[in-house]
N, CA, C and O atoms as a Tinker XYZ file with bonds, in Angstrom:
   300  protein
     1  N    176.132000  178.016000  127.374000    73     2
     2  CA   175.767000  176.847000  128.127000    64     1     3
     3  C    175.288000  175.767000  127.177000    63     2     4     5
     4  O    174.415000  175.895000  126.319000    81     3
     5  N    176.169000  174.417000  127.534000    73     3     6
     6  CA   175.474000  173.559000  126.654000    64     5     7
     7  C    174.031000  172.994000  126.889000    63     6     8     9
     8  O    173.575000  172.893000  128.028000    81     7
     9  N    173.244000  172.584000  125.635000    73     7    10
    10  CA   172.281000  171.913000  126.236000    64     9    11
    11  C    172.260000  170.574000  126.523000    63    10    12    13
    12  O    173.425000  170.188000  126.429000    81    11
    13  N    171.542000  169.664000  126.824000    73    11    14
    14  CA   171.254000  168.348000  126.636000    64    13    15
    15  C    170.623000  167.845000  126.622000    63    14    16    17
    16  O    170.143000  167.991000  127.745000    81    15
    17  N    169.637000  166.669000  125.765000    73    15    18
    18  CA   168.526000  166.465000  125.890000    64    17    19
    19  C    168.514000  165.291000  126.876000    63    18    20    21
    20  O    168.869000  164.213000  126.400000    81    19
    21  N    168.214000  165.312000  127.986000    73    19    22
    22  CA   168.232000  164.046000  129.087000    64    21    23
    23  C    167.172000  163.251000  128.649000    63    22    24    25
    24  O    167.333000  162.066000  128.941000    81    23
    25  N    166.003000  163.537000  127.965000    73    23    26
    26  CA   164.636000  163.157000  127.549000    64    25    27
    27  C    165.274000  161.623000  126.839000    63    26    28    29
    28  O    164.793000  160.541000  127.175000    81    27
    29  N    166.369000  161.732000  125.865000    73    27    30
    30  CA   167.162000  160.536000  125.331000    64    29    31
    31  C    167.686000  159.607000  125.792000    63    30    32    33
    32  O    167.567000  158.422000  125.480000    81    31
    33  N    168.773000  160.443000  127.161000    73    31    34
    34  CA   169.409000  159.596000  127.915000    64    33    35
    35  C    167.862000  158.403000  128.656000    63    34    36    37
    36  O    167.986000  157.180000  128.715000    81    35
    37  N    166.638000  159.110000  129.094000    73    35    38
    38  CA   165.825000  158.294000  129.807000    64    37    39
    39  C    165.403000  157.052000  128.982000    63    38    40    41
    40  O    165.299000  155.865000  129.292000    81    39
    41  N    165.147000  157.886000  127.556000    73    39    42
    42  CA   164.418000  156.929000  126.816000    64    41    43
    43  C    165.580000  155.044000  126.920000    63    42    44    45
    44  O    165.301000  153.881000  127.213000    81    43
    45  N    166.688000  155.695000  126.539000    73    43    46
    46  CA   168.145000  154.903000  126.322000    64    45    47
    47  C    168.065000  153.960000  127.952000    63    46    48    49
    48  O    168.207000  152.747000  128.100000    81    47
    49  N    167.890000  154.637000  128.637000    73    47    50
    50  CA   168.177000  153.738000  129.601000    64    49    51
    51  C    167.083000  153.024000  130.028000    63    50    52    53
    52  O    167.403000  152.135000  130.817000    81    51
    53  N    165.326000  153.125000  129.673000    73    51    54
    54  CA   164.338000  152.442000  130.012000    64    53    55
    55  C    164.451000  151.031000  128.639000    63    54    56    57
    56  O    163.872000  149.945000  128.643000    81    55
    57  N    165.230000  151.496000  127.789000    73    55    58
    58  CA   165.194000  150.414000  126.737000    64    57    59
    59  C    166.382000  149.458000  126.941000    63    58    60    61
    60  O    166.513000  148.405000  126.316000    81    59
    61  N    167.504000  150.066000  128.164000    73    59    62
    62  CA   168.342000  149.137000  128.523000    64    61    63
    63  C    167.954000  148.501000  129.758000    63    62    64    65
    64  O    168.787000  147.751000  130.268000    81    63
    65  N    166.797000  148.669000  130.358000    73    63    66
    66  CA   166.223000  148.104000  131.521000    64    65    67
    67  C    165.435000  147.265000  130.964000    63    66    68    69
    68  O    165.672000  146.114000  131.331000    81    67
    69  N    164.292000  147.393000  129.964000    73    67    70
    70  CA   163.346000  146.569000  129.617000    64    69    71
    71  C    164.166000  145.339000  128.842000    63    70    72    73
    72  O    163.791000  144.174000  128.972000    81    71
    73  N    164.910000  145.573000  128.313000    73    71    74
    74  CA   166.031000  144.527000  127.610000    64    73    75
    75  C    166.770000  143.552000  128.405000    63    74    76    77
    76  O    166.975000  142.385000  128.073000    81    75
    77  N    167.229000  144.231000  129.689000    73    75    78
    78  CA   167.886000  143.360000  130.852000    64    77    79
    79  C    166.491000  142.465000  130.706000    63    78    80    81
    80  O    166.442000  141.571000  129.862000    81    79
    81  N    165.344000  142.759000  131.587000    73    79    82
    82  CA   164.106000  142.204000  132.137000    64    81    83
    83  C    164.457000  141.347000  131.055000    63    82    84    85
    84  O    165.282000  140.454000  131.244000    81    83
    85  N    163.612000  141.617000  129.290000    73    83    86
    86  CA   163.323000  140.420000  128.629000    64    85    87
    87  C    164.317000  139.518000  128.446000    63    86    88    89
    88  O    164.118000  138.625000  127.622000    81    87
    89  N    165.593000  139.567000  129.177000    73    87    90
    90  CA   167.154000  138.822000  129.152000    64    89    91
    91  C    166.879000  137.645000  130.164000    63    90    92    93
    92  O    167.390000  136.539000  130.339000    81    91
    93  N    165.641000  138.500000  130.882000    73    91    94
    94  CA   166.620000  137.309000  132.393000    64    93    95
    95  C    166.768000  137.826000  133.329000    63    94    96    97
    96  O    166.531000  137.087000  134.285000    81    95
    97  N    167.100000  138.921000  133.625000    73    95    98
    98  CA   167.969000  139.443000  134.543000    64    97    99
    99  C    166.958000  140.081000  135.600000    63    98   100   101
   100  O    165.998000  140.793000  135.305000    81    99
   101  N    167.330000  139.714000  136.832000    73    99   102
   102  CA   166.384000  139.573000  137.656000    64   101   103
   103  C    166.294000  140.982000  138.345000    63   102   104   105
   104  O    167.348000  141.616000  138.378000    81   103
   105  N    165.043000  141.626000  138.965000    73   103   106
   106  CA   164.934000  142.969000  138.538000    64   105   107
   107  C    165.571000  143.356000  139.950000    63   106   108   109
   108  O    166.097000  144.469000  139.977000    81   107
   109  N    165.603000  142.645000  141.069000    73   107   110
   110  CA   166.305000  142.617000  141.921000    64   109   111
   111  C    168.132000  143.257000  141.902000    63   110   112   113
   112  O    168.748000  144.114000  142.536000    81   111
   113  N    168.492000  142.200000  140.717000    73   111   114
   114  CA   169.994000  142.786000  140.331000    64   113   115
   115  C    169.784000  143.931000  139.831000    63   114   116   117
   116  O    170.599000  144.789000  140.170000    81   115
   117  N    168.914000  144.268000  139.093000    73   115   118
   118  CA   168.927000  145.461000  138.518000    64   117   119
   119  C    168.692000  146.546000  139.267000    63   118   120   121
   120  O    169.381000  147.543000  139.051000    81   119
   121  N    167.726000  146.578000  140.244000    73   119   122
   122  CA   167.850000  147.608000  141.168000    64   121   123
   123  C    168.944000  147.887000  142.683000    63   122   124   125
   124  O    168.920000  148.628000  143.666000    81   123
   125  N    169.814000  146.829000  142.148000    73   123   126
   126  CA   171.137000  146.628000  143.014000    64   125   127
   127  C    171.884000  147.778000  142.205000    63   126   128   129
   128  O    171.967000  148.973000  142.492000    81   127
   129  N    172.524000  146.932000  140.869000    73   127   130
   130  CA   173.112000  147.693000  140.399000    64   129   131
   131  C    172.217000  149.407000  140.109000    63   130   132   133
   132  O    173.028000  150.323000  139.977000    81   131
   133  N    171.621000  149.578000  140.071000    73   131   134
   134  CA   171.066000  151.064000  140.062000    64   133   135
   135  C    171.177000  151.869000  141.052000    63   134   136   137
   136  O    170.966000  153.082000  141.041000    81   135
   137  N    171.669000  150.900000  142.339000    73   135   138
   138  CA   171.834000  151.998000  143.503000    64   137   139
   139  C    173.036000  151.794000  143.849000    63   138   140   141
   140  O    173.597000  152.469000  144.713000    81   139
   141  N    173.539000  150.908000  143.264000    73   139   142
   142  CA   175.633000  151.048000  143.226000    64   141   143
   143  C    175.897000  152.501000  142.225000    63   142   144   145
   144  O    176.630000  153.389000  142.660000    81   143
   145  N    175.221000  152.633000  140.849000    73   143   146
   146  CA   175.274000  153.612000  139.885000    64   145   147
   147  C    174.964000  155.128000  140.349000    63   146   148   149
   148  O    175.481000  156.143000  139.882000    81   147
   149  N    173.886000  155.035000  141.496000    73   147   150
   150  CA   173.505000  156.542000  142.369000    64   149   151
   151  C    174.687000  157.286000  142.068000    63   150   152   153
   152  O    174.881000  158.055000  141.126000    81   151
   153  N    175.432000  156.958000  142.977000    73   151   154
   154  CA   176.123000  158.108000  143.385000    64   153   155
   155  C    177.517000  158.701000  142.818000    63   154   156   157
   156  O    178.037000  159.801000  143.004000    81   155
   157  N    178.014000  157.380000  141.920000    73   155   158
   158  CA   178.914000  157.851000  140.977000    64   157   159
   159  C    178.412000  158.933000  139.841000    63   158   160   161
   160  O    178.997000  159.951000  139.470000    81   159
   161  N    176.869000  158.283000  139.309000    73   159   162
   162  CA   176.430000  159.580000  138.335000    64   161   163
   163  C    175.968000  160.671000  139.280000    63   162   164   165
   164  O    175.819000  161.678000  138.589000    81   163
   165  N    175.710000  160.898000  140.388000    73   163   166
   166  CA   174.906000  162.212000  141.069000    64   165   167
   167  C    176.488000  163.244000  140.881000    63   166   168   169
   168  O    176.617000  164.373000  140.408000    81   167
   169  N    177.401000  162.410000  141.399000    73   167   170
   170  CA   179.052000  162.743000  141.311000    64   169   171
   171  C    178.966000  163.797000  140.184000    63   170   172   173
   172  O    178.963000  165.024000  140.280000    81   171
   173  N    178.897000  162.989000  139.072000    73   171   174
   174  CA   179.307000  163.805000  137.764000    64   173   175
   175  C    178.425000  164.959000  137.481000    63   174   176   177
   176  O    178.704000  166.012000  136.907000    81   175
   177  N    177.261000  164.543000  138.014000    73   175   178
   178  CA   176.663000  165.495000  137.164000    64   177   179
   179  C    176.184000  166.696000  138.154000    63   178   180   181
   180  O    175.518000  167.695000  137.883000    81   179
   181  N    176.742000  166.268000  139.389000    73   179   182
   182  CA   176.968000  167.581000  139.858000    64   181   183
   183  C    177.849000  168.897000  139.996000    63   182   184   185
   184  O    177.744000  170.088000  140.286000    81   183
   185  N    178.956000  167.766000  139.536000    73   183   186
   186  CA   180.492000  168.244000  139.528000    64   185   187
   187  C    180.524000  168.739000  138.038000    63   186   188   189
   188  O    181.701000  169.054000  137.863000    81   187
   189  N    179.812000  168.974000  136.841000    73   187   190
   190  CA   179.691000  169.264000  135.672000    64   189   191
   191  C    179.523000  170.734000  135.964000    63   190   192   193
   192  O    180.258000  171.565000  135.431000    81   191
   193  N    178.414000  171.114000  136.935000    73   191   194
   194  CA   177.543000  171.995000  137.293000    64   193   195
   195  C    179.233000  173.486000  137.681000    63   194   196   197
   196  O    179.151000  174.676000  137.377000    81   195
   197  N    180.006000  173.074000  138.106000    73   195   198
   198  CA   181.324000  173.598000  139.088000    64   197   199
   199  C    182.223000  174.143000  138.190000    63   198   200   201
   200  O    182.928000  175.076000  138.577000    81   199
   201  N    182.385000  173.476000  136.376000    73   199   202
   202  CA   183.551000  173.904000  135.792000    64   201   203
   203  C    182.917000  175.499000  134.761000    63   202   204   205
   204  O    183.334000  176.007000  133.721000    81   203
   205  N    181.913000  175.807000  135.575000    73   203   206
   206  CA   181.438000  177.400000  134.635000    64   205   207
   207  C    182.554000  178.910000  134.696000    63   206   208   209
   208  O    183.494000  179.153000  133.938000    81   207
   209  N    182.112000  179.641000  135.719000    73   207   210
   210  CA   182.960000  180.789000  135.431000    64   209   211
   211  C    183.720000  180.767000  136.979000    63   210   212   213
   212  O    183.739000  181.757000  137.710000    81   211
   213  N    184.203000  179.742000  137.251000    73   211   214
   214  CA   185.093000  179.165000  138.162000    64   213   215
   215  C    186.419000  180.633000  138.900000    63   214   216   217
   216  O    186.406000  181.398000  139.864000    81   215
   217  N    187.247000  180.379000  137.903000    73   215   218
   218  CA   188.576000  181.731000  137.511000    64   217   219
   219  C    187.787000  182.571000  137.464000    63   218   220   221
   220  O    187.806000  182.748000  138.682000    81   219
   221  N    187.049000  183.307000  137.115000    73   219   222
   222  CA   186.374000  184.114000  136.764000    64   221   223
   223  C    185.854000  184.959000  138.140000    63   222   224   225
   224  O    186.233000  186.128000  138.210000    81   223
   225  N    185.131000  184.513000  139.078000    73   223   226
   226  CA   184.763000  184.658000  140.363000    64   225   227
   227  C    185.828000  185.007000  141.154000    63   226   228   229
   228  O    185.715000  186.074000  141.757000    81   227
   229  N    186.988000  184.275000  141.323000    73   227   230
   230  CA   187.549000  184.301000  142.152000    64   229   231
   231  C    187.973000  186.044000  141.620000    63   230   232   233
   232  O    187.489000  187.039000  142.161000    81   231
   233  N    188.990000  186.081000  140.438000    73   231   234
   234  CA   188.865000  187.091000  140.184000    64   233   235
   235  C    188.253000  188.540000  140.707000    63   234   236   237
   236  O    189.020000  189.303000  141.294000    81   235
   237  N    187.328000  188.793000  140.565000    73   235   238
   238  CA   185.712000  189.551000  140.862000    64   237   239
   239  C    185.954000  189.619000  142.640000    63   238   240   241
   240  O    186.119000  190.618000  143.340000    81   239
   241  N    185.911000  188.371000  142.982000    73   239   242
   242  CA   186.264000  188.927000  144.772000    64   241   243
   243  C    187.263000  189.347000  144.713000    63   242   244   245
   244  O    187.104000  190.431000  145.275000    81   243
   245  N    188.506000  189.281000  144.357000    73   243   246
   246  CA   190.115000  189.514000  144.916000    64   245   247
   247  C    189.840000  191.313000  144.358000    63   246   248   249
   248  O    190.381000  192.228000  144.979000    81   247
   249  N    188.881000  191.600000  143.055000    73   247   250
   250  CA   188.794000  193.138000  142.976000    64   249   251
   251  C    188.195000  194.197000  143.990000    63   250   252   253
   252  O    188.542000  195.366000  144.154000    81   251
   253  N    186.965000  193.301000  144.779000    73   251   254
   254  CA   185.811000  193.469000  145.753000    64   253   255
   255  C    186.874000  193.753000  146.797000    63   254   256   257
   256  O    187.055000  194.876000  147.269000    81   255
   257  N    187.580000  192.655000  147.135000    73   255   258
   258  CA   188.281000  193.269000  148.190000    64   257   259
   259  C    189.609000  194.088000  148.658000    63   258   260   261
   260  O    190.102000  194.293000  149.767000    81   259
   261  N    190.035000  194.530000  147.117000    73   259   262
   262  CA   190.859000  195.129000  147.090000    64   261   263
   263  C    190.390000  196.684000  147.024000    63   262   264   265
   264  O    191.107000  197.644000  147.308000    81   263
   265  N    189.202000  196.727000  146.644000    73   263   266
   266  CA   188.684000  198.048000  146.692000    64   265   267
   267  C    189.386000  199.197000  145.446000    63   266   268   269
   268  O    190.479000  199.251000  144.883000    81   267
   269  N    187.823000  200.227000  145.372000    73   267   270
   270  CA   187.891000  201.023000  143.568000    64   269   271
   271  C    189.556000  201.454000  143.411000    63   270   272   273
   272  O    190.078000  201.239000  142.317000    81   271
   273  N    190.200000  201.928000  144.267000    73   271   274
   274  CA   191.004000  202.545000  144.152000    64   273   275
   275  C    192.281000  202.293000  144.952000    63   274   276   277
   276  O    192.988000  203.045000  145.622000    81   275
   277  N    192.359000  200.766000  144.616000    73   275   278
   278  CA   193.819000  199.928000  145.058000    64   277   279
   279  C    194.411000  199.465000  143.491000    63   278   280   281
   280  O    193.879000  198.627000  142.764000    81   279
   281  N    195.510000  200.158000  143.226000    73   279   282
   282  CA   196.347000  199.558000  142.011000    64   281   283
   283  C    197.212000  199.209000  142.414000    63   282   284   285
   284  O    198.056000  199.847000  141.785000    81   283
   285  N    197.586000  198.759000  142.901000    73   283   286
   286  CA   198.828000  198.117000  143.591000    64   285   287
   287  C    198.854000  196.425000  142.473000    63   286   288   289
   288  O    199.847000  196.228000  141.772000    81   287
   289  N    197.835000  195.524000  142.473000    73   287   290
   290  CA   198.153000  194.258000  142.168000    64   289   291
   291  C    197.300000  194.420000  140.794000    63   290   292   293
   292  O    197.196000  193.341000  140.211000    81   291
   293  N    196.635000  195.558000  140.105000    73   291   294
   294  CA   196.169000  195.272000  138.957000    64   293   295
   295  C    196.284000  194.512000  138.028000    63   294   296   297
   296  O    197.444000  194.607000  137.628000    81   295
   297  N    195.499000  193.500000  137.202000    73   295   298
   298  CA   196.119000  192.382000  136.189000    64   297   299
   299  C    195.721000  192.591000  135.386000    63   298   300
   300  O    195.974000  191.928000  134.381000    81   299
């Protein structure tokens, strides 16, 4: 399992917020765009969570229900 340090990603993105602010940019837009951004990143990074032992499972049931002593479809 990989790791990641998210601790970076926060730091990275409070220094791209405080940077908008000292820009100008009105915090209003900014918390627009932050809730346009929701749900495309909740997307990913839930869907990250899905590509583990995927094949693997399915596998494991199709043996479960074929039961100890069915060779018929062995792979």
């Amino acid at each position: 399992m990989k790791s990641r340090n998210y601790g970076l990603y926060a730091v990275a993105l409070a220094i791209v917020v405080v940077g908008a602010i000292w820009a100008g940019v009105p915090v209003g837009t900014l918390a627009l765009l932050g809730l346009v951004l929701v749900c495309p990143l909740m997307m990913i990074f839930m869907m990250r969570g899905m590509h583990g032992n995927h094949g693997d499972q399915h596998r494991h049931d199709d043996a479960d229900r074929r039961g100890p002593h069915d060779h018929s479809t062995m792979r």
